[in-house]
C-alpha positions, 0 to 999 in steps of 0.5 A: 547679619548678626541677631542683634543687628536683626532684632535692632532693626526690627524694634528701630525700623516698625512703626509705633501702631497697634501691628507693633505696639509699645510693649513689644518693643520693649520686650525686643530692647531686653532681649537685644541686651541680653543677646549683646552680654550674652555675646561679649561673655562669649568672646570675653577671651578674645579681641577682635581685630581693631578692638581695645581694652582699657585699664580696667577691662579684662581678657579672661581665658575660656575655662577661666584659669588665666586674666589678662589686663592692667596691675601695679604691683604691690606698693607700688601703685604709681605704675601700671603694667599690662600683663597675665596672671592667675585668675585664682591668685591675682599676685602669681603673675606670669607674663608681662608686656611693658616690664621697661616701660611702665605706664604711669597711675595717671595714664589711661592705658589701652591695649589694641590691635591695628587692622595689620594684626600688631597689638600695641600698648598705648598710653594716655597720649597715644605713645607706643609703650610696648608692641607685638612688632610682628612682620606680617600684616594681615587682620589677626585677633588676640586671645588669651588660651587656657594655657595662660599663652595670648596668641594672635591669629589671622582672623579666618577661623582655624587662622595661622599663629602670627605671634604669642606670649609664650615665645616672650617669657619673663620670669614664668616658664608654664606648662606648654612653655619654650625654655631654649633656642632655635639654632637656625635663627639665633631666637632665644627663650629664656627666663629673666628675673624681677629686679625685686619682688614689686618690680618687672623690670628685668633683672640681673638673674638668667635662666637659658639652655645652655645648647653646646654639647648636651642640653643643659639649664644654666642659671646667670647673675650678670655674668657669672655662671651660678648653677647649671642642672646638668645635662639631659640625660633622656629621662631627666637633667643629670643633676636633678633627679628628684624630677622622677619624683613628680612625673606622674603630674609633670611630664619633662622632655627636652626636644631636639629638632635643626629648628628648635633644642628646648625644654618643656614640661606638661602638666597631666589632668589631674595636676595642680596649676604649676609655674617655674619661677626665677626669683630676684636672688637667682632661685627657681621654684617649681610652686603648685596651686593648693586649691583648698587653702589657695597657696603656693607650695614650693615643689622644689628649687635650685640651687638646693645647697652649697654643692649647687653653686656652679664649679664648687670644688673646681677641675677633677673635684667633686662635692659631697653635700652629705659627708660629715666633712664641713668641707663639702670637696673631695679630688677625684682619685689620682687626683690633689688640690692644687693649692692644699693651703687653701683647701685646709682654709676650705677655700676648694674653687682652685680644684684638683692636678693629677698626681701622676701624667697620662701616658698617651702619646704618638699613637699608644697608650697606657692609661685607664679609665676609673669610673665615679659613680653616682654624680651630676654629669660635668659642664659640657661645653667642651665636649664632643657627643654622638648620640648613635655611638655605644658605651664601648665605642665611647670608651676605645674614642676617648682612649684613642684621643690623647685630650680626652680626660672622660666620658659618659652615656649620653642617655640612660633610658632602656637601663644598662649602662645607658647609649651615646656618647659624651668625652670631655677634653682637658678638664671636667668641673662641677661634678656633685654626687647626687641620688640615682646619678650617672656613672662618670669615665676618669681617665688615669695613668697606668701607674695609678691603677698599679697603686691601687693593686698594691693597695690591695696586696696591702689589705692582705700583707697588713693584718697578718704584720699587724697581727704579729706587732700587736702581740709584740706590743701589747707588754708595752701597751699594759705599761701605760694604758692605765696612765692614758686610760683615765685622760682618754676617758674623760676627753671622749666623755667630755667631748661626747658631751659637747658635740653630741653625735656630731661627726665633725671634720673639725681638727681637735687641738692639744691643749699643749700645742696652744699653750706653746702657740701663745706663749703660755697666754701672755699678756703681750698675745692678748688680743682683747677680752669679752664677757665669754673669756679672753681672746688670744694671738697664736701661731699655729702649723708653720707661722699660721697666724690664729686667733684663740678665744680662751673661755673664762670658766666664770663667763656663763658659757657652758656646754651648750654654747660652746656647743653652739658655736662649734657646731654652726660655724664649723657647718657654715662656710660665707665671706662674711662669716668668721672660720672657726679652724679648731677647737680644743677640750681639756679639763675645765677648759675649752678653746676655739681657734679661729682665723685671725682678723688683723683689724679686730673689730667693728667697735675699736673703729666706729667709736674711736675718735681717731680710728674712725677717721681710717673708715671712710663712707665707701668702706662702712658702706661695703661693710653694711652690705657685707654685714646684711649678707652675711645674715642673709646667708645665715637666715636663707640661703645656708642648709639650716636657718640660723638666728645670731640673736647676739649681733652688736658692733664687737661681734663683727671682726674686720679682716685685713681689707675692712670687709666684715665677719660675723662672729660669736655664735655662742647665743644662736639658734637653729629653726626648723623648716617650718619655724618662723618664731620661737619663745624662751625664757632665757634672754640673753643679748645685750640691751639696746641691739635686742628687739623689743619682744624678744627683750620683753617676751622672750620671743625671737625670729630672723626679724629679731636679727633684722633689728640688731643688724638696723641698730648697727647699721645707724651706729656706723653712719653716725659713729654714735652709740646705741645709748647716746649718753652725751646728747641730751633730750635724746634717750637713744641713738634711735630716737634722735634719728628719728626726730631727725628724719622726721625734721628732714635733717637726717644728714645731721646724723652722718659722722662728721668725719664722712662729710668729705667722702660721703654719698648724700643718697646713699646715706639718707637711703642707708639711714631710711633702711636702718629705721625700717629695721628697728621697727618695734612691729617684727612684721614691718621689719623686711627680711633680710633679702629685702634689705640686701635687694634695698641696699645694692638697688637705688632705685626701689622703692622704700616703704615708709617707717612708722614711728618706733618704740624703743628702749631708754637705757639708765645705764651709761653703755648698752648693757649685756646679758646672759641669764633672764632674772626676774628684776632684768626688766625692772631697769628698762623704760618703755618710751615712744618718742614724739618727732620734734 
C-alpha cells in the first residue's frame, strides 16, 4: 500500500475521540497533500498506464530540457497540435504527433494510453486523432526522457521499448536521433519539412539517406534531388567538411549495421542544446541554444551556395564557388561542354563529353587515370564499393572494367591515401571543390596524357622561341607602342576605376564591335529609352541577338552605378534575373550588353489598352510568382543579400514565353551578413514604388523591396497606375484598393479584360498579399520568402493588413528620382486614407 493510501486511511478510518482528536487529523490532511504533489512532481515525466493529459497539462523530462503538451503555432490559434519542444523556447518544436490532423480551439484535446500500451490522441468527441499504432499488447507507460524522445515502455521496471518518438521524426533530427533506413524491413527515418513556418503539416521538402553505394544525406522538394552531402567518408560527408570544425561539441557517425545504415550525431557535456532543422524552402540548419541571450545561433546550412545545388555543372564537370569566374563550372580535363553555346550563356546543367575515346576493349587497355584533387565525392548511386579493397587494388578493378569511368578511397581515416574502394560506371555528376576534399580518380584516353607531355615539352621549346620573336619584334613594337600606350592607359585607368579589384570573367567589348553591331546606334535599332540613357538592338558573335543599354552622359549614372550593375548582375545567375553578357568602357561612354528580351517589358503590356489583352490572368500570375522569386533569390538565397531599391513595372523585362526579369541594378546595395537596414541621404527611385521611410527618412531594407514588389503587384491585377489619375476621390492606386477591400468589393479592382480568364480566389488572395506589402510599418511587411510561400500555397493563412499610409502624388505620373534635394519632399503629401 502507497503512503498516501496509508495516511488516508488513518485520518478516514479513526474515530473523532480525544485518542484522535481533531487537530491531528488535520495535520495528517496536509501531509497527505503534500505527499500527493510531492508524488505527481515526482512522476511529472512519465503516464502511467491508462493515465491522460488534457490540453493544458504537460509531460516535463526529469532534468526539465524537453515539454511535451498541447500548442498552436504562431497565428494560428484555431488549431491545436500535440507535440514536444524546448522547455527553454517553447517556439523550437521538435516533434509533432497530429501534423495532418489538427484539433480544432474548440476541442478538448486529451492524450492517453489504453491498457494495451497504445498512446492515442482523442479529440472532444472521443475520435482518434493520432495513435502509436503499435502491435504488442501489453500495460506500457510513456515518458518524455531528457533526450526530447517520449518512449513507451512495458510497465515492469527496466521494461522493453514498445515504441518512441524518435523512430517518427518530423522536421528535428536531435542528438541521439535516426536519420536512415533498416534495410531489412524497408523502415525509414527521415526529416519532412513544415509547409510554412506556423504550419506542421508535411511539407514538399525531404531529408533521407540515400543508402546505395555509400551513405549519402540527400535533400528532395517533391521529386526533385536539391543537394546531397556527399558520401561518408569514416570522418565526415565528403561534401561537408567544416563538420571537423565542431567535433569537439557534436560528434558524427554513421552506423552500418544488416538491420540499420544511419546517421547520428551526439552532443558531448558541455555542448549547447542543438537541433538540425529542415525548413519550408529545403534548408537544414544546425542552430545551438545560446543560454545568455536565449537565441538560436545558426552553426551551419546547406546548401551553402550555387555550387550546392544537386548536379550544378552536369556529367564530368565541376564547380568552383571560388573562381573569379561568374561562371562557377569547370569540365574536367580531357573533357568539353556538351552545348558551348549554353555554357557562354552560363547555362552549364547539360555538362561535359570526352574529348578523345577511351581506348578499352577486348580485355586490354591503354588508358590512365588523372586525379582531381580537393572535391565532394560524385553521387553514388551508380557505384560498386568494397570497403576491404586497397587503393591500389581500386585502381587495377577499375582499370580492368571498361565501364568504369572513376574511383575513390571509401574512407580516409588512418591518413594516406585513404582504404576501400568506390568506382563509378559511365558518368560521375555533382562534383564540387571543397576545402580538405577527397582526391578523385578520372579515367582518360592515352592520347590525353601524350597532350599533356607535349604540353610540357612546350613550356621548355616556347620561352627560348618566345625569347627570339621578342627581340625580332621589339623594332616593331617601338613603331606604335606610343600610339596604343596613351588609349591603353586610359581604358586600364578607367577600368580600374570602375571595377575596382574585381576580377570579373565579364567579356569587355570594342566599342567598334557595338558600333557595327547597331548599325552606328540608328534609330530603326532603338529599343527604348530611360532616364539612364538609351537602349539598343544588336547582333553580336554570329547572329546572336543582344540588348545594348547606351548610358547617356547626362543621365546622372556615374561610376559607381555603372559599377553597380557590372558587378551584381555579373555575380548573379536566377531565371528571373536579366544576363548581363558584356560591358564596354570607351572614353566618356560606358555600354552594357544584355540578353535580349523580345517582349520588352512589363509596362508596354499592363498599361496598353490593347497589349493588356495578350496577358491573360494564368500568365500575370506566373509573372507575379517569377517577380517574388526573383527577389527572393536576391534578398536569401544569392551568395550576398542585395536590395534593388528601384523596382517599378519598366524594370521587369518580359522574355519570349512572358516570364519575367528583374533588371537595372544601377541603384542596388549590397548588405553585410548581419545588416538588416541602412540609411543614406541620397534617395534615389521613383516616387509611388519607394516605401514610405525610405522616401522620407532615407532608410532602406529587403522590406523596402517588399513594398515595391506590392505596389507592382496590384498594378498587374488592376492594369491601373500607381498614380491613378483618371479616378477620382482616390489619391493612388492603393487607396482605392484599400477602400475597395475594405467595402469586400476587391473584385472590383481586377482588369476588366481578365474577367473571362480569372481566378476569383486567386485574385483576391493576390490583392490581400500585395496590401500586406505596402504596409506603411516595414515590420508588418513579410519577407519575401513568406510572399512566395503565400502565393504558391492556397491554404496558408493570411494575416490581416492594417490600414496604409501612403503617398499623394500632385504629379500626373509617378515621378523619378535620382539625387535627394532639399525641396524633394516638399511635393509629397502624407495621407491616411479612411475606408468608405
Amino acid at each position: 500500500m502507497s503512503i498516501w493510501h496509508l495516511a488516508s486511511s488513518i485520518i478516514m478510518g479513526a474515530p473523532k475521540t480525544d485518542r484522535f482528536p481533531n487537530h491531528l487529523a488535520m495535520i495528517f490532511s496536509v501531509l497527505l497533500l503534500f505527499l500527493r504533489a510531492s508524488a505527481a512532481a515526482i512522476a511529472s515525466d512519465t503516464l502511467n498506464n491508462g493515465g491522460n493529459i488534457t490540453d493544458g497539462e504537460t509531460l516535463v523530462s526529469a532534468a526539465g530540457s524537453f515539454t511535451l503538451g498541447f500548442f498552436s503555432p504562431t497565428g494560428v490559434p484555431a488549431k491545436r497540435y500535440l507535440g514536444i519542444w524546448f522547455t527553454a523556447s517553447p517556439d523550437a518544436v521538435c516533434w509533432v504527433a497530429n501534423r495532418d490532423t489538427p484539433l480544432s480551439n474548440n476541442t478538448s484535446g486529451v492524450l492517453v494510453i489504453a491498457s494495451t500500451g497504445i498512446l492515442r490522441l482523442l479529440d472532444g468527441s472521443g475520435q482518434t486523432a493520432w495513435s502509436s499504432n503499435t502491435t504488442r499488447s501489453a500495460p506500457a507507460v510513456a515518458q518524455l526522457l531528457d533526450t526530447g524522445n517520449l518512449v513507451v515502455r512495458e510497465q515492469s521496471s527496466g521494461g522493453e521499448v514498445q515504441w518512441q518518438s524518435f523512430d517518427h521524426p518530423s522536421n528535428t533530427l536531435l542528438a541521439g536521433m535516426r536519420l536512415g533506413m533498416d534495410p531489412q524491413t524497408g523502415a525509414e527515418w527521415s526529416l519532412t519539412s513544415w509547409r510554412a513556418p506556423n504550419d506542421p503539416t508535411p511539407g514538399d521538402c525531404r531529408r533521407v539517406m540515400d543508402t546505395r553505394g555509400l551513405p549519402d544525406c540527400v535533400s528532395w522538394q517533391g521529386n526533385v534531388k536539391k543537394y546531397r552531402t556527399g558520401p561518408w567518408n569514416g570522418l565526415w560527408f565528403s561534401g561537408v567538411p567544416e563538420m571537423a570544425s565542431y567535433s569537439e561539441l557534436f560528434s558524427n557517425q554513421v552506423v552500418v549495421r544488416p538491420d540499420e545504415i544511419a546517421y547520428i550525431f551526439n552532443a558531448t557535456a558541455d555542448a549547447p542544446f542543438s537541433r538540425l532543422v529542415l525548413n519550408e524552402v529545403g534548408t537544414l540548419l544546425r542552430l545551438a541554444w545560446d543560454p545568455a541571450s536565449r537565441v538560436w545561433n545558426t552553426f551551419a546550412q546547406a546548401p551553402r551556395d550555387v555550387c550546392d545545388d544537386y548536379a550544378m555543372c552536369g556529367a564530368f564537370g565541376l564547380c568552383n564557388v571560388n573562381t573569379a569566374s561568374t561562371l562557377f563550372c569547370s569540365c574536367v580535363m580531357g573533357f568539353s561542354p556538351v552545348n558551348p553555346s549554353q555554357w557562354s550563356m552560363r547555362e552549364s546543367g547539360g555538362g561535359c563529353r570526352r574529348n578523345v575515346p577511351l581506348e578499352c576493349g577486348n580485355g586490354t587497355t591503354t588508358d590512365g587515370f588523372m586525379v582531381v584533387r580537393g572535391v565532394k565525392l560524385p553521387d553514388t548511386d551508380n557505384t560498386t564499393v568494397d570497403m576491404s579493397a586497397t587503393l591500389d587494388q581500386c585502381r587495377a578493378r577499375c582499370f580492368a572494367n571498361c565501364s568504369c569511368v572513376a574511383y575513390a578511397a571509401a574512407d580516409i581515416r588512418g591518413g594516406g591515401a585513404g582504404s576501400g574502394c568506390v568506382m563509378w560506371t559511365n558518368y560521375i555528376v555533382d562534383v564540387r571543390y571543397v576545402d580538405k576534399g577527397q582526391d578523385l580518380y578520372v579515367r582518360l584516353a592515352k592520347s590525353e596524357f601524350a597532350k599533356e607531355k607535349r604540353m610540357d615539352a612546350a613550356r621548355i621549346v616556347l620561352p627560348v622561341l618566345a625569347s627570339v620573336l621578342a627581340l625580332t619584334a621589339a623594332c616593331l613594337y617601338l613603331v606604335w607602342i606610343c600610339r596604343l600606350r596613351g588609349q591603353r592607359r586610359n581604358n586600364n585607368v578607367q577600368k580600374k576605376e570602375i571595377l575596382g579589384d574585381e576580377n570579373l570573367e565579364l567579356p569587355f567589348v570594342s566599342f567598334g564591335d557595338i558600333v557595327t553591331a547597331t548599325n552606328n546606334f540608328s534609330e530603326a535599332n532603338m529599343l527604348g529609352q530611360g532616364g539612364f540613357g538609351k537602349v539598343y538592338k544588336g547582333m553580336l558573335d554570329k547572329n546572336k541577338e543582344v540588348a545594348i543599354k547606351r548610358l547617356g552622359q547626362g543621365s546622372g549614372q556615374g561610376v559607381e552605378e555603372f559599377r553597380n550593375e557590372v558587378v551584381l548582375i555579373a555575380k548573379l545567375q536566377h531565371r528571373n534575373l536579366v544576363r548581363l553578357l558584356g560591358c564596354c568602357i570607351h572614353g566618356d561612354e560606358k555600354l552594357l550588353i544584355y540578353e535580349y528580351l523580345p517582349n520588352k517589358s512589363l509596362d508596354s503590356f499592363i498599361f496598353d489598352a490593347a497589349s493588356k489583352k495578350v496577358l491573360d490572368w494564368p500568365t500575370r500570375f506566373q509573372i507575379i510568382k517569377g517577380i517574388s522569386r526573383g527577389l527572393l533569390y536576391l534578398h536569401q538565397d544569392s551568395r550576398l543579400t542585395i536590395i534593388h531599391r528601384d523596382l517599378k513595372p519598366s524594370n521587369i523585362l518580359l522574355d519570349a514565353d512572358m516570364s519575367p526579369k528583374i533588371s537595372d541594378f544601377g541603384m542596388a546595395r549590397i548588405f553585410g551578413g548581419n545588416q538588416h537596414e541602412a540609411n543614406t541621404n541620397r534617395v534615389v527611385g521613383t516616387y509611388g514604388y519607394m516605401s514610405p521611410e525610405y522616401a522620407m527618412d532615407g532608410v532602406f531594407s529587403v522590406k523596402s523591396d517588399t513594398y515595391s514588389f506590392g505596389v507592382i503587384l496590384l498594378e498587374i491585377i488592376s492594369g491601373l497606375k500607381i498614380s491613378l489619375t483618371h479616378i477620382t476621390n482616390f489619391p493612388n492606386l492603393l487607396a482605392y484598393a484599400w477602400s475597395l477591400w475594405k467595402e469586400g468589393k476587391a473584385m472590383n479592382l481586377v482588369d476588366s479584360s481578365l474577367l473571362g480568364s480569372c481566378s476569383p480566389n486567386e485574385a483576391l488572395r493576390c490583392i490581400h498579399i500585395g496590401l500586406l506589402c505596402v504596409q506603411d510599418n516595414p515590420n508588418g511587411r513579410p519577407l519575401m520568402s513568406s510572399v512566395v510561400f503565400m502565393l504558391e500555397n492556397e491554404t496558408t493563412a493570411l494575416s490581416i493588413p492594417k490600414q496604409p499610409v501612403y503617398f499623394s502624388q500632385r504629379y500626373s505620373e509617378a515621378q523619378e528620382i535620382r539625387e535627394n534635394t532639399s525641396s524633394s519632399m516638399s511635393n509629397m503629401d502624407l495621407t491616411v486614407l479612411e475606408g468608405r
